[in-house]
N, CA, C, O and CB atoms as a CASP TS submission, in Angstrom:
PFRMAT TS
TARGET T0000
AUTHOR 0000-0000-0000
METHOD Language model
MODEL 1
PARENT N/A
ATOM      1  N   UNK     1       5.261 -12.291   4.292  1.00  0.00           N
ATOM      2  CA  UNK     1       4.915 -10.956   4.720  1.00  0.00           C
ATOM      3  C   UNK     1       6.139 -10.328   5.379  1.00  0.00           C
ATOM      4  O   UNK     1       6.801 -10.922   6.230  1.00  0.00           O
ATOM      5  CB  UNK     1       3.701 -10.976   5.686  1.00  0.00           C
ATOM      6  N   UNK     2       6.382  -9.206   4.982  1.00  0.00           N
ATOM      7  CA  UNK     2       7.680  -8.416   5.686  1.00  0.00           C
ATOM      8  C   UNK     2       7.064  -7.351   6.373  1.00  0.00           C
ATOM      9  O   UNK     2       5.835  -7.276   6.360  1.00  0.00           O
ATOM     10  CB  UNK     2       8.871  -7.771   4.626  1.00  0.00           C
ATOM     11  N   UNK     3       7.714  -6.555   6.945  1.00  0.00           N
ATOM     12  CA  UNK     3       7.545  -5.901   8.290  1.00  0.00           C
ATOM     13  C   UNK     3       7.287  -4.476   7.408  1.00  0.00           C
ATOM     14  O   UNK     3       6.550  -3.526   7.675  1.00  0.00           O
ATOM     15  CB  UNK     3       9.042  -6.010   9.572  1.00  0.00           C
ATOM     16  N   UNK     4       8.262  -4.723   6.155  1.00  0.00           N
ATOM     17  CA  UNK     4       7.859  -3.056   5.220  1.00  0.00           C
ATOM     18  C   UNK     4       6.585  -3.331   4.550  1.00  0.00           C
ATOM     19  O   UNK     4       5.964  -2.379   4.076  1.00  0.00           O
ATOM     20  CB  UNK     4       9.119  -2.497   3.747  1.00  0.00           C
ATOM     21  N   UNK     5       6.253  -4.190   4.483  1.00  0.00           N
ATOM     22  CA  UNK     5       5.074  -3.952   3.673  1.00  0.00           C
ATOM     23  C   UNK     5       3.819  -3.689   4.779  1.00  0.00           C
ATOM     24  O   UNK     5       2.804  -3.131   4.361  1.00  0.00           O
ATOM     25  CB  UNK     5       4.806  -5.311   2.621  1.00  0.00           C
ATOM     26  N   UNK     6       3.891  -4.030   5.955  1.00  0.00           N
ATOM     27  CA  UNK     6       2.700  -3.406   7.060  1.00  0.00           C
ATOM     28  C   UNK     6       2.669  -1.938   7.234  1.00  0.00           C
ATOM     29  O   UNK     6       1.699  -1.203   7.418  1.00  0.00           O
ATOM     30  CB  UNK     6       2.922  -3.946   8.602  1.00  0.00           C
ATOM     31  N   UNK     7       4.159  -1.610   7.121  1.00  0.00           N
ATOM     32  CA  UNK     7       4.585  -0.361   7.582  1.00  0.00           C
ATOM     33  C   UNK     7       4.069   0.651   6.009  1.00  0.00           C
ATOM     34  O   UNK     7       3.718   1.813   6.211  1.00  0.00           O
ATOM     35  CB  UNK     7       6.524  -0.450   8.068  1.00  0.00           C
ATOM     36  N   UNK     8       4.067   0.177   4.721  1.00  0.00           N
ATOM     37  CA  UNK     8       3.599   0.971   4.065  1.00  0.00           C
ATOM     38  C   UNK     8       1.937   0.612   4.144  1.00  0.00           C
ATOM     39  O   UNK     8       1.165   1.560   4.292  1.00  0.00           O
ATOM     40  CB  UNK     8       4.334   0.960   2.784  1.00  0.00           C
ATOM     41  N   UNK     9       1.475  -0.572   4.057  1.00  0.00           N
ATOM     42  CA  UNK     9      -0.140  -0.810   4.357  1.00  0.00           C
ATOM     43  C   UNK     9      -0.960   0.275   5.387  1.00  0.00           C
ATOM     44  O   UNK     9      -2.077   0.781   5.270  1.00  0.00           O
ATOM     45  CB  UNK     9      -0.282  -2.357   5.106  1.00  0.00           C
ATOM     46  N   UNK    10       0.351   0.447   6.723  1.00  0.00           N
ATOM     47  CA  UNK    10      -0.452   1.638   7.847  1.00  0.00           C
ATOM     48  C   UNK    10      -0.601   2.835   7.069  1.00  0.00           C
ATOM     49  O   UNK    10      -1.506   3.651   6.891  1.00  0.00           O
ATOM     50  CB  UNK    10       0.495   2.129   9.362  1.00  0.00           C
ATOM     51  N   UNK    11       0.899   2.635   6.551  1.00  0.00           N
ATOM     52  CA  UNK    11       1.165   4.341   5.839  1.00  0.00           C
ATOM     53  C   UNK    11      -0.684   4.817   4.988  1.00  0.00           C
ATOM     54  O   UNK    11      -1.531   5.638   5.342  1.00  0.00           O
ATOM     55  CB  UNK    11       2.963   4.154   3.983  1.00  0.00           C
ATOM     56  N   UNK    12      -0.650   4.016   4.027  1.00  0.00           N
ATOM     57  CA  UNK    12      -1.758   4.102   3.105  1.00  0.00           C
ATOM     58  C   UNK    12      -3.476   4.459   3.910  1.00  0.00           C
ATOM     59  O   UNK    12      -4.318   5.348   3.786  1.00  0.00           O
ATOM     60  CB  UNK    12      -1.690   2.514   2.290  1.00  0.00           C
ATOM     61  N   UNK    13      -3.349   3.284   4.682  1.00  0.00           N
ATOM     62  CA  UNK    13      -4.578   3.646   5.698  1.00  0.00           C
ATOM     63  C   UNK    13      -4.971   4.966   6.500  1.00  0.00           C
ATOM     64  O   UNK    13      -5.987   5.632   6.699  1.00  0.00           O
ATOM     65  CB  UNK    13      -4.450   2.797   6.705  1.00  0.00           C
ATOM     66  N   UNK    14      -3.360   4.994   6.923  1.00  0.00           N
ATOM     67  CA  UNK    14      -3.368   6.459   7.913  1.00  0.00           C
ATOM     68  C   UNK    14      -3.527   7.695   6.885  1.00  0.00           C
ATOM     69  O   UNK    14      -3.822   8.749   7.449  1.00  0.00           O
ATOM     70  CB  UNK    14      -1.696   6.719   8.903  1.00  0.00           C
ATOM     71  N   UNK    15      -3.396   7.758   5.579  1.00  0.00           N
ATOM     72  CA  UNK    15      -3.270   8.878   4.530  1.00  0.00           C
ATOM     73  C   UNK    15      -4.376   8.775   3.842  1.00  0.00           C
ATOM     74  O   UNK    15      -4.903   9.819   3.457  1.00  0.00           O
ATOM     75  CB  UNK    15      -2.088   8.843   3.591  1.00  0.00           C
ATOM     76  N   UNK    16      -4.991   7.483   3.525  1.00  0.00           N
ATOM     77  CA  UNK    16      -5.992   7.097   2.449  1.00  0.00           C
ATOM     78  C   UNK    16      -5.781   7.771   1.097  1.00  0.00           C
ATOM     79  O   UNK    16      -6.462   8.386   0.277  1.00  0.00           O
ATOM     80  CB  UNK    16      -7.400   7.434   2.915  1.00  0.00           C
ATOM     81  N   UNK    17      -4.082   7.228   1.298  1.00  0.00           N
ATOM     82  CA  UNK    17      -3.655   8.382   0.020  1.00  0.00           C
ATOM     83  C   UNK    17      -2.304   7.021  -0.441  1.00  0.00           C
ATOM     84  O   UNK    17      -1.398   6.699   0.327  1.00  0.00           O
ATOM     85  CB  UNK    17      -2.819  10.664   0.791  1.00  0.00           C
ATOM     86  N   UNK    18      -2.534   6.388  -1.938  1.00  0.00           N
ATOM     87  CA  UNK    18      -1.252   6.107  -2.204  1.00  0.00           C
ATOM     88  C   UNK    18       0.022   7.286  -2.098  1.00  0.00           C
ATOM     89  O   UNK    18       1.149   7.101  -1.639  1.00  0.00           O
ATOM     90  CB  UNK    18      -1.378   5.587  -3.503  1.00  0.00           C
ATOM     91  N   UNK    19      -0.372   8.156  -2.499  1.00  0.00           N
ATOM     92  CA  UNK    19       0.948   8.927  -3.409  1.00  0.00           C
ATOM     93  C   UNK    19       1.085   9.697  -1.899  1.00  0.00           C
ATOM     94  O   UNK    19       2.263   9.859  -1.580  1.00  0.00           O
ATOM     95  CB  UNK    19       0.538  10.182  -5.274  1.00  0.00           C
ATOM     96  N   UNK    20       0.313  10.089  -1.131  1.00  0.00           N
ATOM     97  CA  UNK    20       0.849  10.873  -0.082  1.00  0.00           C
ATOM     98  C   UNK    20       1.388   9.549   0.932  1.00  0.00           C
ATOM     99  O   UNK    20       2.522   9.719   1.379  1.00  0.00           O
ATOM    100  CB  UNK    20      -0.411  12.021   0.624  1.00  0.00           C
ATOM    101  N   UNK    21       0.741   8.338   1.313  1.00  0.00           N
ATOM    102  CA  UNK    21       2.319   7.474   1.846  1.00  0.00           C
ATOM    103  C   UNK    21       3.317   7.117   1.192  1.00  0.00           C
ATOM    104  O   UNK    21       4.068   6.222   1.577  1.00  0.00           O
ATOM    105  CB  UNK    21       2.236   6.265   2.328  1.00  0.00           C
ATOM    106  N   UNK    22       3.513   7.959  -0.217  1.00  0.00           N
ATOM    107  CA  UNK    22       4.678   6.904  -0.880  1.00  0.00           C
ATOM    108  C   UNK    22       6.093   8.269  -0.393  1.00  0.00           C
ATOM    109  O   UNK    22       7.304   8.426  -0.239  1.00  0.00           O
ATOM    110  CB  UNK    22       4.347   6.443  -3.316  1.00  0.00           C
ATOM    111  N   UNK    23       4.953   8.848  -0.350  1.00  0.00           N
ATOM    112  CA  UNK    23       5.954  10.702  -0.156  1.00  0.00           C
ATOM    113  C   UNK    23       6.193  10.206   1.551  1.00  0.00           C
ATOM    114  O   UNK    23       7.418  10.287   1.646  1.00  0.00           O
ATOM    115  CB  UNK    23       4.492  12.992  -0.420  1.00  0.00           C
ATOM    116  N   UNK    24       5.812   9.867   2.555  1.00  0.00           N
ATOM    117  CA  UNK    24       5.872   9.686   3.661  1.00  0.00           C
ATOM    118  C   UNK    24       6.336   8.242   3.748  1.00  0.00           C
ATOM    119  O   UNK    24       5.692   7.483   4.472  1.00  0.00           O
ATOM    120  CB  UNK    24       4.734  10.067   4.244  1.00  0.00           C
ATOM    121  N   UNK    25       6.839   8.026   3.430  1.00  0.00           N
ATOM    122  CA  UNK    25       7.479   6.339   3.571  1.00  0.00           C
ATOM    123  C   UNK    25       9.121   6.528   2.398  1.00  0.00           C
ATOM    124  O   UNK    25       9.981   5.727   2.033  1.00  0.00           O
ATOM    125  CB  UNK    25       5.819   4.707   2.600  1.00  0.00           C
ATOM    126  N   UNK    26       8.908   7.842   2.181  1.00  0.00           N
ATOM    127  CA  UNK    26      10.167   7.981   0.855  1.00  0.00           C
ATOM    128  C   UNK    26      10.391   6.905   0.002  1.00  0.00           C
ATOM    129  O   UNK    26      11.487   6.365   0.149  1.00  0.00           O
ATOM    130  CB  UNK    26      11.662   8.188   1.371  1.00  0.00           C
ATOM    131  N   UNK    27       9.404   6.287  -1.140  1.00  0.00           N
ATOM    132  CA  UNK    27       9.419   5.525  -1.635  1.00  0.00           C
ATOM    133  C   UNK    27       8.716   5.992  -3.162  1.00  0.00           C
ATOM    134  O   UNK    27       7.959   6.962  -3.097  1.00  0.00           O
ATOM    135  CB  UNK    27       8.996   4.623  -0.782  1.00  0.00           C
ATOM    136  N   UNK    28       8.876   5.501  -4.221  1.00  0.00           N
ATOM    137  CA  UNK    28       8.274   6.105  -5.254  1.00  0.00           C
ATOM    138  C   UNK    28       6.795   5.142  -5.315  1.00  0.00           C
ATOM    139  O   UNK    28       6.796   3.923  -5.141  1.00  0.00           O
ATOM    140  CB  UNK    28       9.332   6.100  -6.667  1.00  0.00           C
ATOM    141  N   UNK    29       5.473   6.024  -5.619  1.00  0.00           N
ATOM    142  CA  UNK    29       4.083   5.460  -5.561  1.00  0.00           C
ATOM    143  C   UNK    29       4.320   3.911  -5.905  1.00  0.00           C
ATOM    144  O   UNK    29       4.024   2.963  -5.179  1.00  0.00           O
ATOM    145  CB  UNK    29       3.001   6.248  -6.676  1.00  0.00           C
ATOM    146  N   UNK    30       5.094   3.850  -7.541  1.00  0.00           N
ATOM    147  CA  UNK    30       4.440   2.072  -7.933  1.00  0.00           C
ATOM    148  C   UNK    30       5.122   1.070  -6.980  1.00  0.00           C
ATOM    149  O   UNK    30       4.645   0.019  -6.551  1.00  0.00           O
ATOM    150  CB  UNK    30       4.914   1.397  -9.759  1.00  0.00           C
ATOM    151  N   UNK    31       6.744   1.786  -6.654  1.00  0.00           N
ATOM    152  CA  UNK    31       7.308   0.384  -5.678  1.00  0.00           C
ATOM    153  C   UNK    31       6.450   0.494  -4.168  1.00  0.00           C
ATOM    154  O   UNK    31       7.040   0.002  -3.206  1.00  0.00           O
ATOM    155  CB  UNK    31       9.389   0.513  -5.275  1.00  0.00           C
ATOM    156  N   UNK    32       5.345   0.998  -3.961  1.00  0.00           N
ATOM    157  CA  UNK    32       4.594   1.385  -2.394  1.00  0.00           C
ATOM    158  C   UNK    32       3.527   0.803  -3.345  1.00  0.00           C
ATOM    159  O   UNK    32       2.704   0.327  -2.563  1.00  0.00           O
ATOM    160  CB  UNK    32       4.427   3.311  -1.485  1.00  0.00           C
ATOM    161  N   UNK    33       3.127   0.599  -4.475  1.00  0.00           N
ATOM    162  CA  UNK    33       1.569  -0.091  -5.017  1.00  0.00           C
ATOM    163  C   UNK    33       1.946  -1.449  -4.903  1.00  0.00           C
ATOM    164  O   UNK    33       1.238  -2.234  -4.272  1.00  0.00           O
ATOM    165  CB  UNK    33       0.954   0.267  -6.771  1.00  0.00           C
ATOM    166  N   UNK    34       2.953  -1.787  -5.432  1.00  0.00           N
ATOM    167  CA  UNK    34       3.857  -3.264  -5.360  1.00  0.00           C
ATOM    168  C   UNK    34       3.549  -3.991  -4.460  1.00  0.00           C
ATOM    169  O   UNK    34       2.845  -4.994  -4.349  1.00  0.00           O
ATOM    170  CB  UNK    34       5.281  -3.224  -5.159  1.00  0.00           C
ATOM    171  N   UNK    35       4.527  -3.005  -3.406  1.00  0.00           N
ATOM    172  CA  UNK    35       4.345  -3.773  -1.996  1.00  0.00           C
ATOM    173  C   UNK    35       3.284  -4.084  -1.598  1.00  0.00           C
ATOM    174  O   UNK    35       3.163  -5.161  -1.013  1.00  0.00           O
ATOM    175  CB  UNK    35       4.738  -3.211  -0.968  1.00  0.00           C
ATOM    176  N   UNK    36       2.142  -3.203  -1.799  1.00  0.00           N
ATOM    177  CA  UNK    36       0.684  -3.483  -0.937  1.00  0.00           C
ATOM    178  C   UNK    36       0.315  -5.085  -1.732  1.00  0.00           C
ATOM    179  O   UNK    36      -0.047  -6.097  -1.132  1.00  0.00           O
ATOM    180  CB  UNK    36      -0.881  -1.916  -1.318  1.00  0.00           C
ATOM    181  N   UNK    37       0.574  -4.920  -3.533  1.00  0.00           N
ATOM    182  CA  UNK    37       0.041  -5.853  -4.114  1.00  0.00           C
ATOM    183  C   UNK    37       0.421  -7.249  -3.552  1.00  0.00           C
ATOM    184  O   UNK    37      -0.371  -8.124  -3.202  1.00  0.00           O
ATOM    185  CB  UNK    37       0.311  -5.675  -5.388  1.00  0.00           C
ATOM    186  N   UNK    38       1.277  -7.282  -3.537  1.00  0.00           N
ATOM    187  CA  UNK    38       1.998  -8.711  -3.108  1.00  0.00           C
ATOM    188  C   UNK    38       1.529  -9.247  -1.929  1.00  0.00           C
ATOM    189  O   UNK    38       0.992 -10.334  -1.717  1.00  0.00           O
ATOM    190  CB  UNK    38       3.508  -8.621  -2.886  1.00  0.00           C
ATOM    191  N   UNK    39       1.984  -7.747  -0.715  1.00  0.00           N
ATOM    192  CA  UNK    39       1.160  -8.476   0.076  1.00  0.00           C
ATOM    193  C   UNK    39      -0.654  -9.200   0.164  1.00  0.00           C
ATOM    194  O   UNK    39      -0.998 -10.206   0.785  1.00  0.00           O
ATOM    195  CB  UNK    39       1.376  -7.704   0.899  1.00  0.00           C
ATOM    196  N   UNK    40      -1.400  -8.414  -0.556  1.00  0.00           N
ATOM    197  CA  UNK    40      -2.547  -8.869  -0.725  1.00  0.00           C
ATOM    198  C   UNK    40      -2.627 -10.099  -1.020  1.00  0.00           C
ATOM    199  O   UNK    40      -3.167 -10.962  -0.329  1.00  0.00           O
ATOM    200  CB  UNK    40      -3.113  -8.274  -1.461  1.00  0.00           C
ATOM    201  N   UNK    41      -1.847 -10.319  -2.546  1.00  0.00           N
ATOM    202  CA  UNK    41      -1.019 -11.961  -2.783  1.00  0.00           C
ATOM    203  C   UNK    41      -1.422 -12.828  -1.917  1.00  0.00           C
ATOM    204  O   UNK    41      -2.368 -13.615  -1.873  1.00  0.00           O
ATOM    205  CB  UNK    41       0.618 -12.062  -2.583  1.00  0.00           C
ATOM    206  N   UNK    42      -0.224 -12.465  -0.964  1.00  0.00           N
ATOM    207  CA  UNK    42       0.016 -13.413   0.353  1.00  0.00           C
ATOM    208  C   UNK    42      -1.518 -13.833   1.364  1.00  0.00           C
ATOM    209  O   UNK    42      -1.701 -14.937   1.877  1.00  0.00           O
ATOM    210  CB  UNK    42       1.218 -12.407   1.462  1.00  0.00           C
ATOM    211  N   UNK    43      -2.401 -12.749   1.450  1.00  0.00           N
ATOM    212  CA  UNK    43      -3.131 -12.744   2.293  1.00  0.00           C
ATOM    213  C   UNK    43      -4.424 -13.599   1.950  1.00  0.00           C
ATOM    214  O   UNK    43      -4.372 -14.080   0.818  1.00  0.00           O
ATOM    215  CB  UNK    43      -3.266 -11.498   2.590  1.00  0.00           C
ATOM    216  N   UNK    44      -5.634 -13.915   2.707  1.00  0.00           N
ATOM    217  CA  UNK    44      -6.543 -14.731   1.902  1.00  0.00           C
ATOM    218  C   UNK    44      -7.875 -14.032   1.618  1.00  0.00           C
ATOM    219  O   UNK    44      -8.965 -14.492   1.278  1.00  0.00           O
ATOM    220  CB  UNK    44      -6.801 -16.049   2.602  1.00  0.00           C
ATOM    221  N   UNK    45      -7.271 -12.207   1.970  1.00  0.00           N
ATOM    222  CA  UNK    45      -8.879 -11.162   1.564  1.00  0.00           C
ATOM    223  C   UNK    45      -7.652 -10.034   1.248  1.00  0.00           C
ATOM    224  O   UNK    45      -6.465  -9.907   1.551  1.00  0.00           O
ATOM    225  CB  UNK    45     -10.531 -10.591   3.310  1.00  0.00           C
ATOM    226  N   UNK    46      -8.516  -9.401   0.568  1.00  0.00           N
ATOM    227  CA  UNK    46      -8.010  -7.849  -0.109  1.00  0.00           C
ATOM    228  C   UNK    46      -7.784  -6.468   1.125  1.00  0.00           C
ATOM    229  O   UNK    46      -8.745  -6.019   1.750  1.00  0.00           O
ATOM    230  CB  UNK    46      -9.506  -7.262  -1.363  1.00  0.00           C
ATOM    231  N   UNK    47      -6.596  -6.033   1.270  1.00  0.00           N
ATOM    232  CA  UNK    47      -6.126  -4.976   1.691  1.00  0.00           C
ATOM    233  C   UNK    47      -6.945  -3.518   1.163  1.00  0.00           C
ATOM    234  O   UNK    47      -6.972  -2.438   1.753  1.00  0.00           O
ATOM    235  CB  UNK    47      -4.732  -5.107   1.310  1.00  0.00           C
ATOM    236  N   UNK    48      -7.589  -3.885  -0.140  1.00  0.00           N
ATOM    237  CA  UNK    48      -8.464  -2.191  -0.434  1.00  0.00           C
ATOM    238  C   UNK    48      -9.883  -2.682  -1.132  1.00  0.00           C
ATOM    239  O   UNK    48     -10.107  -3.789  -1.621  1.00  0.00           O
ATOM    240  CB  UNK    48      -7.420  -0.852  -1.875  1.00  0.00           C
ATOM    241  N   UNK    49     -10.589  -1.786  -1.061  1.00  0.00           N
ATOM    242  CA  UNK    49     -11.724  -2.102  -1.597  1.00  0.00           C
ATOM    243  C   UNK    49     -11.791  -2.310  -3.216  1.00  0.00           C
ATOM    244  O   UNK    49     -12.837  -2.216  -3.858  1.00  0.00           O
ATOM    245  CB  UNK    49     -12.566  -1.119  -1.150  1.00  0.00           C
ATOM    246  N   UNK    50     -10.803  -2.539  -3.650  1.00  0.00           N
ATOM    247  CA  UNK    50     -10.817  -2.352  -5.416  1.00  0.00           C
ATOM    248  C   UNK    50      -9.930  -1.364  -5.923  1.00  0.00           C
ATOM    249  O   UNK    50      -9.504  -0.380  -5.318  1.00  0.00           O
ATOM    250  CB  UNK    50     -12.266  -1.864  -6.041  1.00  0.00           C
ATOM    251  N   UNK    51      -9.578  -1.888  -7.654  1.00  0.00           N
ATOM    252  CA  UNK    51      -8.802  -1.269  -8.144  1.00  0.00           C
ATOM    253  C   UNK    51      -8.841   0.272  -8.427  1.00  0.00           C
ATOM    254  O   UNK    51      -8.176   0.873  -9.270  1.00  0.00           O
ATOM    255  CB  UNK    51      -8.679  -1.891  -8.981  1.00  0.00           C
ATOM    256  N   UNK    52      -9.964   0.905  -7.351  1.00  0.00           N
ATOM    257  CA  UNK    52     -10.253   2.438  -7.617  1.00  0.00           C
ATOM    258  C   UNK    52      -9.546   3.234  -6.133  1.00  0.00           C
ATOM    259  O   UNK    52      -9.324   4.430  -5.947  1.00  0.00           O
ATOM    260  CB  UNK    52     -12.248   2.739  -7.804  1.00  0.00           C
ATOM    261  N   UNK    53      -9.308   2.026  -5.199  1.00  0.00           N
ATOM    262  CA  UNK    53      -8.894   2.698  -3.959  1.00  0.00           C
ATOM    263  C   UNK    53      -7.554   2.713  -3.943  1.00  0.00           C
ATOM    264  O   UNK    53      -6.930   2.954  -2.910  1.00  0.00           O
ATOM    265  CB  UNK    53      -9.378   2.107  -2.743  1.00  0.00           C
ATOM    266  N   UNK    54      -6.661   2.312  -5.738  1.00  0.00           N
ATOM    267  CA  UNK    54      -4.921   2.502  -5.647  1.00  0.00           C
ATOM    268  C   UNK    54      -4.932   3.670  -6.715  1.00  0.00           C
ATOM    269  O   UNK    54      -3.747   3.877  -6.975  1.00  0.00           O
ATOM    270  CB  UNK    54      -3.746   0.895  -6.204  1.00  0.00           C
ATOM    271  N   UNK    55      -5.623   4.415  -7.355  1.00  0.00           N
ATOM    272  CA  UNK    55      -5.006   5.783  -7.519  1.00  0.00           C
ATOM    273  C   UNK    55      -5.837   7.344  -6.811  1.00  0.00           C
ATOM    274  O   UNK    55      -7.026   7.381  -6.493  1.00  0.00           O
ATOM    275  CB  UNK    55      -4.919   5.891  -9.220  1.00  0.00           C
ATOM    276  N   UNK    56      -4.820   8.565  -6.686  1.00  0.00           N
ATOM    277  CA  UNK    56      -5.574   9.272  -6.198  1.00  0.00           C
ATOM    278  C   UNK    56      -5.819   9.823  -6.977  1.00  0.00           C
ATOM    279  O   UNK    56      -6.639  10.733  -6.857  1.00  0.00           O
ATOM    280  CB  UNK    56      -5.392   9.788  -5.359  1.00  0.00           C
TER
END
């Protein structure tokens, strides 16, 4: 787990918006979908409710 990938995870939460934290984190949407993915990876429960809560 890296410290950018929390920092885009808040981003997402605080926006409930991929594409508006990817614009607020200056990052393009898929490398900010990436990051969340991986981290989920890492974790031993899911960061979103399903594959409908990563597009807007």
């Amino acid at each position: 787990m890296e410290p950018r990938q929390l920092e885009y995870f808040t981003a997402v939460a605080d926006d409930m918006s991929f594409t508006r934290a990817a614009q607020r984190v200056h990052v393009v949407q898929s490398a900010l979908s990436t990051s969340i993915k991986k981290l989920e990876d890492e974790l031993p429960f899911s960061c979103s409710t399903g594959p409908a809560s990563r597009s807007d």
